[in-house]
MARBA-3410 file (N, C-alpha, C, O; in Angstrom, 1 decimal):
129
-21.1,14.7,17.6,-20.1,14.0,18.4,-18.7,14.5,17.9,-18.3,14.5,16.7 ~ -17.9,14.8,18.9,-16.7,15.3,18.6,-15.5,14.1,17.3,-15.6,12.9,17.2 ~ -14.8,14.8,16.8,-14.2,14.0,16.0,-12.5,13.4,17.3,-11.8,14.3,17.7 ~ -12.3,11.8,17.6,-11.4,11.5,18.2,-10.5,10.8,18.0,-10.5,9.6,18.1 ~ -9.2,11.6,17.6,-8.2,10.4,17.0,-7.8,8.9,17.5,-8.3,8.6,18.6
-7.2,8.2,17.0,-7.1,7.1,17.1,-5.6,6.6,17.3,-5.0,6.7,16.2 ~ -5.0,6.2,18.3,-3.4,5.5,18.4,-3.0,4.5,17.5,-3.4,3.3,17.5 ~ -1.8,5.2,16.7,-1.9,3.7,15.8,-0.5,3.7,16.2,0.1,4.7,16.6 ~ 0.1,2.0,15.9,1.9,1.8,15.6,1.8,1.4,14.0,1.2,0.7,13.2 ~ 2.8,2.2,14.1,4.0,1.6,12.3,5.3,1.2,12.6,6.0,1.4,13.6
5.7,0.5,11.5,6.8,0.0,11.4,7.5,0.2,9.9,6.9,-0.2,8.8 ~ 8.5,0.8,9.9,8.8,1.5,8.7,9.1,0.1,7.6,9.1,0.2,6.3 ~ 9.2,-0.9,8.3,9.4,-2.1,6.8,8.2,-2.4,6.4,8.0,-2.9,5.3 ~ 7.1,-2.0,7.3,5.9,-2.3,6.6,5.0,-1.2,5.4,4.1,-1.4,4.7 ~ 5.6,-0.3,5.7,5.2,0.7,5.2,5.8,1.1,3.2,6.9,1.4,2.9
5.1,0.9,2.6,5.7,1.1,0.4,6.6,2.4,0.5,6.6,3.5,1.2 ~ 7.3,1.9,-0.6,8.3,2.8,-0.3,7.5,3.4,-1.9,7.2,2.7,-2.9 ~ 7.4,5.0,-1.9,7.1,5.7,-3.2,8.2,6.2,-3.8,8.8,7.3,-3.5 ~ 8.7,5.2,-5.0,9.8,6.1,-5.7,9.3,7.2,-6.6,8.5,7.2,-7.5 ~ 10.6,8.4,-6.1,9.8,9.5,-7.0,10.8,9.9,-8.2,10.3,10.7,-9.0
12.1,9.4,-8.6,12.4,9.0,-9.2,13.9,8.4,-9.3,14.5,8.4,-8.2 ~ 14.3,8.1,-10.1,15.5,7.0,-10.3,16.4,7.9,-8.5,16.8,7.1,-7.6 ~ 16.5,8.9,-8.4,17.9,9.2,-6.9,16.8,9.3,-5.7,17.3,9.3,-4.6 ~ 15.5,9.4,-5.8,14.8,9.7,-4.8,13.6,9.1,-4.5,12.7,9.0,-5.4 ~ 13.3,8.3,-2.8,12.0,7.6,-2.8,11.8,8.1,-1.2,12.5,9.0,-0.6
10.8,7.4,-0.7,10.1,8.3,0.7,9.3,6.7,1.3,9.0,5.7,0.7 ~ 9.1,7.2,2.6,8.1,6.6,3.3,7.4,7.3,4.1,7.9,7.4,5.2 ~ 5.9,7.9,3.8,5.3,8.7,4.6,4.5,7.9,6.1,4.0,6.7,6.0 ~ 4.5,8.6,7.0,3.3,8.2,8.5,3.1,9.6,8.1,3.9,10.3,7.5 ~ 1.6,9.9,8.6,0.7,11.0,8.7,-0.1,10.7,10.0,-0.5,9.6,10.5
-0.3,12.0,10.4,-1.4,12.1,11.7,-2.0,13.7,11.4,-1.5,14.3,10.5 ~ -3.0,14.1,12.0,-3.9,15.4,11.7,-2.4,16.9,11.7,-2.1,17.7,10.8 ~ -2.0,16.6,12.8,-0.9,18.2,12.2,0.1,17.5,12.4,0.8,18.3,13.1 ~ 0.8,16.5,12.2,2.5,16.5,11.8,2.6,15.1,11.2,2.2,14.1,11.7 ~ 3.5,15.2,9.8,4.1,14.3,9.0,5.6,13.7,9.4,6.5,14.4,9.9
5.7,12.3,9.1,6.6,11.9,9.2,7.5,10.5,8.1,7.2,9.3,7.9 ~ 8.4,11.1,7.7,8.7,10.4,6.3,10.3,10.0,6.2,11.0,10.8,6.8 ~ 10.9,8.9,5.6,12.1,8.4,5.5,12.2,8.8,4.1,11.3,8.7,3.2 ~ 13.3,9.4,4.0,13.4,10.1,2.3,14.8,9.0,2.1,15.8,8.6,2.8 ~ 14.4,8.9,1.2,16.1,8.1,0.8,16.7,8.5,-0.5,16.1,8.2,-1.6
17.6,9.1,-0.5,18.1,9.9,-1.6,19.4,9.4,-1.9,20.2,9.5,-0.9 ~ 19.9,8.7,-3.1,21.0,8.5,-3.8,22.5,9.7,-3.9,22.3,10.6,-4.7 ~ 23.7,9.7,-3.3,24.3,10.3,-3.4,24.5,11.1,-5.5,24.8,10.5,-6.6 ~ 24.2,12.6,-4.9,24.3,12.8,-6.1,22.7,14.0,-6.4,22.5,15.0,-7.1 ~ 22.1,13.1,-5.7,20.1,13.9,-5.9,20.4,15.4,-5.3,21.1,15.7,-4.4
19.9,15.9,-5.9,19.9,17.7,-5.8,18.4,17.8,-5.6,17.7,17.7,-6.6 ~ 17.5,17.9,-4.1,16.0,18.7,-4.3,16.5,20.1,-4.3,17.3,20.8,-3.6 ~ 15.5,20.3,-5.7,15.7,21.7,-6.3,15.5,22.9,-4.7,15.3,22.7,-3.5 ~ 15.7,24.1,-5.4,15.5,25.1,-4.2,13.5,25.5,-4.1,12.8,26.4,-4.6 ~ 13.2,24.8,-3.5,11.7,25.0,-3.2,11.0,26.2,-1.4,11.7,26.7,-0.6
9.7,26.2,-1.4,9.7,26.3,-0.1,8.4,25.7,0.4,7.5,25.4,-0.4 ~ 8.3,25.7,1.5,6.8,25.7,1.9,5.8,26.2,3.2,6.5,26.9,4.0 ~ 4.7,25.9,3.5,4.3,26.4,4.8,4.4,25.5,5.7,3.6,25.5,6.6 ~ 5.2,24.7,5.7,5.4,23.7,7.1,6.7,23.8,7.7,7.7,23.7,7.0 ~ 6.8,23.9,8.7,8.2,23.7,9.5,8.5,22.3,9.5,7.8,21.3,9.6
9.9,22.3,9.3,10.4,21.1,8.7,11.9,20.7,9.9,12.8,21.5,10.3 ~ 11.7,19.2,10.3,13.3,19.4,10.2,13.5,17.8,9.9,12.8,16.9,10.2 ~ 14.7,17.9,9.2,15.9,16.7,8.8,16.8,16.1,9.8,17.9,16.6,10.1 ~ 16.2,14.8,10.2,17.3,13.9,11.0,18.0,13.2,10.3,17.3,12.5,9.5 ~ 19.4,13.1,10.2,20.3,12.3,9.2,20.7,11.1,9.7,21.8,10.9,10.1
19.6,10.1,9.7,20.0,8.7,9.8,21.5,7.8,9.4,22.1,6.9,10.2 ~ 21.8,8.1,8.3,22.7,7.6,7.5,22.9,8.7,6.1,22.1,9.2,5.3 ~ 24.3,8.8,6.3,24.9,9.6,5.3,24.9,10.8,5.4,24.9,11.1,6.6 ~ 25.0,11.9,4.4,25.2,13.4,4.6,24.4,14.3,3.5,23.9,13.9,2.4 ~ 24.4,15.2,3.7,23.9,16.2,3.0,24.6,17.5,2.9,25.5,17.8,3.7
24.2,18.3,1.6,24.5,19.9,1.9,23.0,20.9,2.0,22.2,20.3,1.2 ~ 22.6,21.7,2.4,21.3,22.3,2.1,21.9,23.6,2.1,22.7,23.9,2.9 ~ 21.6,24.5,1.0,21.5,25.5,0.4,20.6,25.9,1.0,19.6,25.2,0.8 ~ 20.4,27.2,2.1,19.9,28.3,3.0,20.2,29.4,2.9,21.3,29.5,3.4 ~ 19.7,30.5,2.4,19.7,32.0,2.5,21.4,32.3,1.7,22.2,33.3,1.9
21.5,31.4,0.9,23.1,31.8,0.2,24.4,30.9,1.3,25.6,30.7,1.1 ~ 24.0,30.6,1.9,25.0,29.8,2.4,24.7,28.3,2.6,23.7,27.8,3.1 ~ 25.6,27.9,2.3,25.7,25.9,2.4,25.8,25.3,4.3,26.5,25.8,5.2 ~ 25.1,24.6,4.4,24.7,23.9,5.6,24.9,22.7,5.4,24.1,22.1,4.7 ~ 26.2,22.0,6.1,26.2,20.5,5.8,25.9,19.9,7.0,26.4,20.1,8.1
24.8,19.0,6.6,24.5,18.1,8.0,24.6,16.8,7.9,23.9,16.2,7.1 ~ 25.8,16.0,8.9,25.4,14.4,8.5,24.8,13.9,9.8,24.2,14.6,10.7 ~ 25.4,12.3,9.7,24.5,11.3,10.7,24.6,12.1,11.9,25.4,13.0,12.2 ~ 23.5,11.6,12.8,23.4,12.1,13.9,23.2,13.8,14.1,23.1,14.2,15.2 ~ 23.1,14.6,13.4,22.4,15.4,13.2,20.9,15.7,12.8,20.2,14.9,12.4
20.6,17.3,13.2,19.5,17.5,13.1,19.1,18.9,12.4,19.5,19.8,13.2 ~ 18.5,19.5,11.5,18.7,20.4,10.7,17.4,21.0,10.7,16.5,20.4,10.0 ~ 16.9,22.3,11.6,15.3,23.2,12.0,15.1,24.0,10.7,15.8,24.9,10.4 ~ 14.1,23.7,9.7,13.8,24.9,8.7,12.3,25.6,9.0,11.2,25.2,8.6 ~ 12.6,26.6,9.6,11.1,27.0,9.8,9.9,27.4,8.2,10.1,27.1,7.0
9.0,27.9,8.8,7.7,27.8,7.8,8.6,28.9,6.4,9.1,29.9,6.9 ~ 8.6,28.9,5.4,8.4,29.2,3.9,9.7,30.4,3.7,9.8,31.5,3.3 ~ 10.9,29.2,4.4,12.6,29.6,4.2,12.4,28.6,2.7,11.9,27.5,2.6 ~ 13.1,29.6,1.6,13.5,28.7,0.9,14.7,27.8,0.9,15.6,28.3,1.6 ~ 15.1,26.9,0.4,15.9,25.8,1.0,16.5,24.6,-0.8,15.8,24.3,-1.7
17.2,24.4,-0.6,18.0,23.2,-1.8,18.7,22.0,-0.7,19.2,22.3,0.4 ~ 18.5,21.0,-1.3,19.4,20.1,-0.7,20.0,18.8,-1.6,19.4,18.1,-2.4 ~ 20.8,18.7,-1.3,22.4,17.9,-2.3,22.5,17.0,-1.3,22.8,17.4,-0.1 ~ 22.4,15.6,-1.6,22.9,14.2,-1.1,24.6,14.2,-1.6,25.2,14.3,-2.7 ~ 25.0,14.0,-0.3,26.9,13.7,-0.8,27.3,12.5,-0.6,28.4,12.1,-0.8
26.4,11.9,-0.3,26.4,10.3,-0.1,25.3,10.1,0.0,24.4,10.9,0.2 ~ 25.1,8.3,-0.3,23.4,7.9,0.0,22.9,7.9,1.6,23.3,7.2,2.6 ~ 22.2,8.9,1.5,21.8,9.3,2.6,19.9,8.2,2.9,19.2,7.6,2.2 ~ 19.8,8.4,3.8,18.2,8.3,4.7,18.1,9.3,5.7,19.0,9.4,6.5 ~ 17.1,10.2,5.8,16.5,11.4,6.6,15.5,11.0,6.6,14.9,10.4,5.8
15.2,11.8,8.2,13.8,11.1,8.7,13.2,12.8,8.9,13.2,13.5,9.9 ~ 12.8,13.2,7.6,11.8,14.3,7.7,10.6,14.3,8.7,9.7,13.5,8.7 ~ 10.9,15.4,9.5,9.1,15.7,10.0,8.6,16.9,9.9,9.4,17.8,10.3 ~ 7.5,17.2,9.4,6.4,18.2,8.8,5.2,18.3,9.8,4.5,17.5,10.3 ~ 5.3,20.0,10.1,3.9,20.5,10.9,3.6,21.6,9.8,4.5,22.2,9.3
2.0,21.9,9.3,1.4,20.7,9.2,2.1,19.8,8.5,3.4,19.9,8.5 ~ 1.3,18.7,7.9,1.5,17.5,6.8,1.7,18.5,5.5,1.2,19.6,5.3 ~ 2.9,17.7,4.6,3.1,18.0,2.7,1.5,17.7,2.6,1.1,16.6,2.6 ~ 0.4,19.0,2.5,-0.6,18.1,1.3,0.0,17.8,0.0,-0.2,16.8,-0.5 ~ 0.8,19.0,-0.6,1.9,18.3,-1.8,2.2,17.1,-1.7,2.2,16.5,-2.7
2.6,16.4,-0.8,2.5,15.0,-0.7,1.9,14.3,-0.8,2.1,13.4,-1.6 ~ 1.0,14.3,0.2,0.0,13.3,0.1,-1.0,13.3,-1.2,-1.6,12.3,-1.6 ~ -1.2,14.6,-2.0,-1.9,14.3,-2.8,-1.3,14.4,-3.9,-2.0,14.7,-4.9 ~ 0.0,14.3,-4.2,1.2,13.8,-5.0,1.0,14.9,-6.3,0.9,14.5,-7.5 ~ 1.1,16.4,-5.9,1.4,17.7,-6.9,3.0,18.2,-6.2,3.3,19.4,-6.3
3.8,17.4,-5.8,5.4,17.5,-5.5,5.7,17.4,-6.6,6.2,16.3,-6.6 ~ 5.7,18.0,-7.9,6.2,17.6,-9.5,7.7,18.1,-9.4,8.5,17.7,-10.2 ~ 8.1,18.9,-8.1,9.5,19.3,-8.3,10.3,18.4,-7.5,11.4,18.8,-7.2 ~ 10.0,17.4,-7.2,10.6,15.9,-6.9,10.2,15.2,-7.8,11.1,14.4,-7.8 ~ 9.4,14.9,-8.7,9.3,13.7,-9.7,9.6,14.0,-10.9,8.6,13.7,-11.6
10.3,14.5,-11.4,11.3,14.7,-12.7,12.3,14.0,-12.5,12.9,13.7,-11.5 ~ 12.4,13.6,-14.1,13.6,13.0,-14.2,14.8,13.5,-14.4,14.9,14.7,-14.5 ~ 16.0,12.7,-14.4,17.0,13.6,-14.0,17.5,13.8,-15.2,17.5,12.7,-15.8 ~ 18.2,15.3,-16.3,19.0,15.4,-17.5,19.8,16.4,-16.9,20.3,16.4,-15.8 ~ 19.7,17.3,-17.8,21.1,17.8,-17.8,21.6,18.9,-16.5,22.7,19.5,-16.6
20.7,18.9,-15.5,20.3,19.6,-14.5,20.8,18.6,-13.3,20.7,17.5,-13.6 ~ 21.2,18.7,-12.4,21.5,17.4,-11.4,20.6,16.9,-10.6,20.6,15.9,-9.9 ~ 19.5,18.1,-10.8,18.3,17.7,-9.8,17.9,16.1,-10.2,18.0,15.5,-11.3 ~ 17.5,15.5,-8.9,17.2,14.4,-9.2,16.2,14.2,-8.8,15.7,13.1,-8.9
END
């Protein structure tokens, strides 16, 4: 028998918030190929320069950012929307406390199965947060 998804509703207050550490926490929804997550980053959090195989983009709910792309700086705030296709490498700098409503095709399995180690470091002498 065929496998058949199922319609669900969320509500982002109901949903745990995972802090990953003291400038950065998240709220993941998942479905079979696309993720969707509230990042909330403390003005100040630097995600290091990483990449991956998912196409990504950043809606800036509240606040701003800078993202480091191919050597040049990309600042996106509220009401913006920022396309990273599949395995651009990428940095991004909170310039205020921001909330971004990331979505991922596929899903972070780095996420979900919580080997994102370059988000869960603590922050020293490096700004990454």
């Amino acid at each position: 028998m065929p496998h058949t998804p199922t319609v669900s509703l969320h509500r982002w207050d109901d949903i745990p918030e995972e802090p990953l550490n003291e400038l950065l926490s998240r709220k993941l929804i998942t479905g079979e190929r696309m993720m969707m997550a509230h990042v909330y980053l403390k003005s100040g959090c630097v995600v290091p320069m990483h990449h991956h195989e998912n196409e990504q983009m950043s809606y800036i709910l509240k606040g701003a950012m800078v993202f480091e792309i191919d050597g040049k700086e990309v600042p996106i705030r509220e009401g913006e929307v920022l396309f990273i296709p599949s395995n651009i490498p990428h940095k991004a700098t909170a310039t205020e406390d921001t909330l971004s409503l990331d979505m991922f095709s596929p899903p972070r399995q780095d996420w979900l199965n919580k080997t994102d180690d370059y988000l869960r470091m603590k922050r020293n002498a490096d700004p990454t947060c």
